[in-house]
PAZAPA-4460 file (N, C-alpha, C; in steps of 0.05 Angstrom, whole numbers, plus 32768, in hexadecimal, padded with zeros to 4 digits):
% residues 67
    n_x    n_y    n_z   ca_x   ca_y   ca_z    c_x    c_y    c_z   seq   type   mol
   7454   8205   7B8B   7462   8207   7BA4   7480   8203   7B9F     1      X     A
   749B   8212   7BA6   74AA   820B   7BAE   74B8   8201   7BBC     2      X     A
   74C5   81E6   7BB7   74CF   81DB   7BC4   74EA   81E2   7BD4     3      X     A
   74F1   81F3   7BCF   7514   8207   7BD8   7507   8212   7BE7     4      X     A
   74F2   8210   7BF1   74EC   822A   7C0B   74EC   8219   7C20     5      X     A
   74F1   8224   7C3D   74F5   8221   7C54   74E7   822D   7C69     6      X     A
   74E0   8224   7C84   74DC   8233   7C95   74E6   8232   7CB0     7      X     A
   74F1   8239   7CB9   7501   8230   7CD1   7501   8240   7CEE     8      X     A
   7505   822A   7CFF   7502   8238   7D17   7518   8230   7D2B     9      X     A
   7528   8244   7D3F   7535   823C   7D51   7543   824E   7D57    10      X     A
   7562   824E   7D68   756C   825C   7D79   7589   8267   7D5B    11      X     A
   7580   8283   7D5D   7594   829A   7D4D   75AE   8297   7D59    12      X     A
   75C0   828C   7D52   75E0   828B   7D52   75F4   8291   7D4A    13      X     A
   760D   829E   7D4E   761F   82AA   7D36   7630   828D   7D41    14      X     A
   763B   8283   7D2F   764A   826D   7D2B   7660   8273   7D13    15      X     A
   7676   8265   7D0E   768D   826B   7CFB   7687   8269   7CE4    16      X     A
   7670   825F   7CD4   7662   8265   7CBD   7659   8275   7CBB    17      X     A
   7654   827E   7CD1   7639   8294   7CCF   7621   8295   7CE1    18      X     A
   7619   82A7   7CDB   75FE   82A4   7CEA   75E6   8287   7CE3    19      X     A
   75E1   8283   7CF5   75CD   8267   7CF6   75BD   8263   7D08    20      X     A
   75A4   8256   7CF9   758D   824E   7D0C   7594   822E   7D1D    21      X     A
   759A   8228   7D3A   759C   8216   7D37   757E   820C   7D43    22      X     A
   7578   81EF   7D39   7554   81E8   7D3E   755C   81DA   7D5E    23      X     A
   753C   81CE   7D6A   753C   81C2   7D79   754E   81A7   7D7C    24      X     A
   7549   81A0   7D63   755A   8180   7D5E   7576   817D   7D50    25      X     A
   7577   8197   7D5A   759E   819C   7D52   75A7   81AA   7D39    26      X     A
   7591   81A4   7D1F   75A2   81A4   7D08   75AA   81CD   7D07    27      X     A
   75B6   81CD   7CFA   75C8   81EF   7CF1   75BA   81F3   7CD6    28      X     A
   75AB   8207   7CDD   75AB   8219   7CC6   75BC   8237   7CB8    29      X     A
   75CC   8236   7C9E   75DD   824F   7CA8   75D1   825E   7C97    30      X     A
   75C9   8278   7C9F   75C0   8291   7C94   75D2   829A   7C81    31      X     A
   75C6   829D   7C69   75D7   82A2   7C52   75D6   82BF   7C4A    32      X     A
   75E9   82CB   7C4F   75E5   82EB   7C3D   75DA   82FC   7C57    33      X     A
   75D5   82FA   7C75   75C3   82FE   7C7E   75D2   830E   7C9C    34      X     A
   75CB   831F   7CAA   75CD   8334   7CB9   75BD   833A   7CCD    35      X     A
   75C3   8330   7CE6   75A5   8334   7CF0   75AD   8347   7D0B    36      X     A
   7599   8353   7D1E   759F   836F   7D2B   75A7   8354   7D40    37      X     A
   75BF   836C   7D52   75C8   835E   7D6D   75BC   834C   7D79    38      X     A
   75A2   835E   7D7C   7592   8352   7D92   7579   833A   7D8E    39      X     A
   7582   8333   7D76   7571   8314   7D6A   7583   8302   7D6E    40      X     A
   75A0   82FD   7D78   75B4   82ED   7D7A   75B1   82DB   7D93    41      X     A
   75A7   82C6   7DA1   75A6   82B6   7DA9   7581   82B5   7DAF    42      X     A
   756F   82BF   7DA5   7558   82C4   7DA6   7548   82AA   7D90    43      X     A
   7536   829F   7D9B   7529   828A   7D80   7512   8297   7D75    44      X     A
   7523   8290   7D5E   7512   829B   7D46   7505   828D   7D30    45      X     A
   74FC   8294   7D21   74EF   828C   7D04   74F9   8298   7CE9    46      X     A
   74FF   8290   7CD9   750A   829C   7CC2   74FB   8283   7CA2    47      X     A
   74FE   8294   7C8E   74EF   8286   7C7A   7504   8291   7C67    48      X     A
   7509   827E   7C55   7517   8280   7C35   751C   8265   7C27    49      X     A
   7533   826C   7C17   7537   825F   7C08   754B   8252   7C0E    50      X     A
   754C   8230   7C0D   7564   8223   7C09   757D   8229   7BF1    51      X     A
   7590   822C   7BFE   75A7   8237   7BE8   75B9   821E   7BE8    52      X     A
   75BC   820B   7BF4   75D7   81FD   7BFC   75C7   81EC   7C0F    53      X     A
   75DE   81D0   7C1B   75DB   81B7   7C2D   75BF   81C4   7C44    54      X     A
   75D0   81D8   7C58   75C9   81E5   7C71   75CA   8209   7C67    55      X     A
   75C5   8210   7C52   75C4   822F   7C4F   75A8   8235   7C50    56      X     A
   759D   8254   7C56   7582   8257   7C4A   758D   8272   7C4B    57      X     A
   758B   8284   7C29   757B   829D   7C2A   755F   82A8   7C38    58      X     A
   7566   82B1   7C46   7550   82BE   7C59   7540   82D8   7C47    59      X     A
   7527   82CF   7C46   7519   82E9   7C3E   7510   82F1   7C5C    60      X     A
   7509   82E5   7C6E   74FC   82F1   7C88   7506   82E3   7CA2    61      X     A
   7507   82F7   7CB4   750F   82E1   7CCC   74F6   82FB   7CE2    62      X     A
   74F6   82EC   7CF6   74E6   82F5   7D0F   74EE   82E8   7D2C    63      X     A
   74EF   82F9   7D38   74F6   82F6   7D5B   74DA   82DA   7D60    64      X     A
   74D8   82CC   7D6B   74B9   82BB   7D75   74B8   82CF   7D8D    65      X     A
   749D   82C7   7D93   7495   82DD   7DA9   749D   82C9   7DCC    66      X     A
   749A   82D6   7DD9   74A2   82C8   7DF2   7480   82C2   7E05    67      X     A
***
């Protein structure tokens, strides 16, 4: 198992770092390397990768949650 992997869930934000997941309980996640379509931008989502840094994750996957 790796330990650098992540899974995260919350509200898709463009913020001055960057794009970031921020969670229920505040903390920022910033999407590293990562591009996501318009219309995932204030939408909560899920995304899975790799820790790169403090608050970074390379994203191999992200997904809309369903409503």
């Amino acid at each position: 198992m790796n330990t650098n992997r992540k899974r995260i869930s919350g509200r898709l934000e463009q913020l001055p770092r960057g794009y970031a997941i921020v969670t229920d309980t505040g903390d920022h996640w910033v999407l590293d390397d990562f591009e996501p379509d318009n219309d995932q931008i204030g939408e909560e989502v899920t995304a899975e990768g790799q820790i790169v840094g403090l608050d970074r994750l390379q994203v191999d996957w992200l997904g809309v949650l369903a409503e």
